[in-house]
C-alpha positions as CSV (number, residue, x, y, z in Angstrom):
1,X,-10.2,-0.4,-11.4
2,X,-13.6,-1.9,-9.7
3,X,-15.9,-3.1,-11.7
4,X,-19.4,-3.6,-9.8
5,X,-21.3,-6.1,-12.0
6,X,-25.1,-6.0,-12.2
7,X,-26.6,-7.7,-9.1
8,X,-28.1,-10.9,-9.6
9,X,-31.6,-9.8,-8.3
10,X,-33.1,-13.3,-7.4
11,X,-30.0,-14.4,-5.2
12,X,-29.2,-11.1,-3.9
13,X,-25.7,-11.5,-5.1
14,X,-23.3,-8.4,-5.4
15,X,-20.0,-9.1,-7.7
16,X,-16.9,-6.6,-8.0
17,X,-14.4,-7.1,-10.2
18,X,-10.8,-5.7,-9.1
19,X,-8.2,-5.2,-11.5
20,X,-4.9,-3.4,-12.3
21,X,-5.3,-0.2,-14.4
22,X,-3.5,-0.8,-17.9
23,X,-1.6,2.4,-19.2
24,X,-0.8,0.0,-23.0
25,X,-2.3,-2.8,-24.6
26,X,-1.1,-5.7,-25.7
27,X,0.4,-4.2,-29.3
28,X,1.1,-0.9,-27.8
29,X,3.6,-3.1,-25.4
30,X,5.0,-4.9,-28.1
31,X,5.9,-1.7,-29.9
32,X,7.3,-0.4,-27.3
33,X,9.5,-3.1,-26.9
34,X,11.0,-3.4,-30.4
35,X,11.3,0.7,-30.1
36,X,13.2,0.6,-26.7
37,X,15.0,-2.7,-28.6
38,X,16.4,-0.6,-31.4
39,X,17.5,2.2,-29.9
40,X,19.5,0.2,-27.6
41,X,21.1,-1.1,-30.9
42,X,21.8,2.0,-32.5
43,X,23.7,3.2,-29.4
44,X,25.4,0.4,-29.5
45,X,26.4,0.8,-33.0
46,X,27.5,4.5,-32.6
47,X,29.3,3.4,-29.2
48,X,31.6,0.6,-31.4
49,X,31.4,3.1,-34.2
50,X,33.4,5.7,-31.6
51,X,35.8,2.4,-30.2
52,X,33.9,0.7,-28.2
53,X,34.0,-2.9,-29.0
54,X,32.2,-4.1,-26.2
55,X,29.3,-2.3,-26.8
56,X,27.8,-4.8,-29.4
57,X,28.1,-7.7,-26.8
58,X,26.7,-5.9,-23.8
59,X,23.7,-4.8,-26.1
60,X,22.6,-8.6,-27.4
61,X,22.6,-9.0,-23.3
62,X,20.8,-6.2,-22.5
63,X,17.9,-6.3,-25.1
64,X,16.6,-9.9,-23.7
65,X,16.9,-9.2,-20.2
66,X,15.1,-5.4,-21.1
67,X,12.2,-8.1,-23.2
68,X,11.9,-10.4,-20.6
69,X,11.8,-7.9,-18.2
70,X,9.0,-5.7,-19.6
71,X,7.1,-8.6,-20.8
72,X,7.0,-9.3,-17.0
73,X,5.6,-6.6,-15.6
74,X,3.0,-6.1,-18.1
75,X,1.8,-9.5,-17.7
76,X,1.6,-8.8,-13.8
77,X,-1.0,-6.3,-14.8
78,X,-3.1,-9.8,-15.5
79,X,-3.9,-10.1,-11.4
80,X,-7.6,-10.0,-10.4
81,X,-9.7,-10.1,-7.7
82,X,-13.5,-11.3,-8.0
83,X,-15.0,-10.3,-4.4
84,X,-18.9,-11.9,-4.7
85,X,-21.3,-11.0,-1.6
86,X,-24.8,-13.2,-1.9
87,X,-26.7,-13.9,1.5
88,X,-24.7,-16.7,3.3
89,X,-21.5,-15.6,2.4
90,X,-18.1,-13.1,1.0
91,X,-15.9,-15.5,-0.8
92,X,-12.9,-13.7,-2.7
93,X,-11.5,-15.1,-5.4
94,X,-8.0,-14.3,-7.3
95,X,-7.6,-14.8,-10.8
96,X,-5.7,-16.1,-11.9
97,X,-5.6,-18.3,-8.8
98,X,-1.9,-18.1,-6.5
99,X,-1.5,-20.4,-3.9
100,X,-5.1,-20.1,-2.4
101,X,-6.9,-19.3,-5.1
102,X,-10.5,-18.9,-3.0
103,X,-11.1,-17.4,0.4
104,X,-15.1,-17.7,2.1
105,X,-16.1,-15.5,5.4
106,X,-19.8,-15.9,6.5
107,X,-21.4,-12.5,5.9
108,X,-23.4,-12.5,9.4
109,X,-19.5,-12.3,11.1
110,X,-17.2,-10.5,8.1
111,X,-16.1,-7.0,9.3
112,X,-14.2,-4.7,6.6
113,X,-11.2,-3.0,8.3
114,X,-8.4,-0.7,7.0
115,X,-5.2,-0.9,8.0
116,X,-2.1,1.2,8.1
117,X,1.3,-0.8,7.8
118,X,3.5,1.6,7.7
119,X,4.6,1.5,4.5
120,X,2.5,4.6,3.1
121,X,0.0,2.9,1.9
122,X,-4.0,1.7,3.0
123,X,-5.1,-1.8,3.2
124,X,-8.3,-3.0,3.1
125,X,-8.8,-6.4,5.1
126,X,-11.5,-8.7,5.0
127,X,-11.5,-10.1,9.3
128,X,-14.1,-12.9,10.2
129,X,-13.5,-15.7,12.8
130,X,-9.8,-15.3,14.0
131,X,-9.2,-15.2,9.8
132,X,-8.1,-11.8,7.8
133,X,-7.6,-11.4,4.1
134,X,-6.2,-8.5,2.5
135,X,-8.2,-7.5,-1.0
136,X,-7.4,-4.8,-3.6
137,X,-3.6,-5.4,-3.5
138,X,-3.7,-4.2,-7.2
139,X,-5.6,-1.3,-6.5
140,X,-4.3,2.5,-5.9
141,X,-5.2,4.3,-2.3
142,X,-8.1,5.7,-3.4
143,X,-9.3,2.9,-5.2
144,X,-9.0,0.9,-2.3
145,X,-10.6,3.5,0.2
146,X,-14.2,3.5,-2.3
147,X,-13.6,-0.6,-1.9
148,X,-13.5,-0.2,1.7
149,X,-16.4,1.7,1.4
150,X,-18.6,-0.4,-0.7
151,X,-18.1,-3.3,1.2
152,X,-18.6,-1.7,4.2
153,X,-21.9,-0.2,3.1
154,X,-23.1,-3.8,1.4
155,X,-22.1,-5.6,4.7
156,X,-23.9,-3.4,6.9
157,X,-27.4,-4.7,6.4
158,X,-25.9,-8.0,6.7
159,X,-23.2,-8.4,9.1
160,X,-23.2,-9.1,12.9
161,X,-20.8,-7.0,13.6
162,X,-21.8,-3.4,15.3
163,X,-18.9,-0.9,14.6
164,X,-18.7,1.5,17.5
């Protein structure tokens, strides 16, 4: 999901937002996981019901790791992107911040490229000065082809760059 926020009229400064779509909130999730929780302990219960004695162990290991597990990826859905273009420079931030948490290219030299790595799937890079970073890792194809597409057309006043 991009989220272009209103432009700051005084600085010239363009702010979009990046972010994972969400399919369930935060209770819908939780629900979800007691639900998924007791069913795996009623089939359990009708497994040792029908002889199975190991069932009841192998479900009070299952239903943490099953927790843990989708507690996990929902809260992977929390990984953001704040790309901010004013007049000197593109600095992308990730929120919440992982490893490098802040990246600045000079606008005058940042070129947008998209990239095909052979895995399927579209990248769109930030390139300026020998240095690349890849933005809108959370986003789908499409999402990341109208990113490329924004940026491109808010660097194109503003870059150095001619593209041929």
């Amino acid at each position: 999901m991009i989220t272009r926020l209103p432009v700051a009229a005084e600085a010239g400064q363009v702010t979009l937002l990046l972010a994972p779509n969400r399919a369930l909130s935060r209770r819908q999730m939780r629900q979800l996981t007691w639900e998924l929780c007791i069913a795996a302990l009623l089939v359990a219960g009708f497994a040792a019901w029908g002889g199975d004695v190991f069932a009841p162990l192998f479900a009070l290991i299952e239903i943490p790791v099953l927790a843990a597990a989708l507690w996990l990826v929902w809260r992977s859905g929390d990984r953001r992107e704040r790309i901010t273009l004013d007049t000197d420079q593109v600095r992308v931030e990730r929120l919440p911040p992982k490893g490098r948490a802040t990246s600045t290219f000079p606008v005058a030299w940042t070129r947008v490229r998209v990239l095909d790595r052979g895995d399927g799937h579209r990248h769109v890079v930030l390139a300026a000065q020998g240095r690349e970073q890849e933005v809108g890792e959370c986003l789908g194809d499409d999402e990341r082809m109208q990113l490329s597409r924004w940026l491109s057309s808010l660097l194109s006043g503003r870059s150095g760059w001619r593209e041929s």
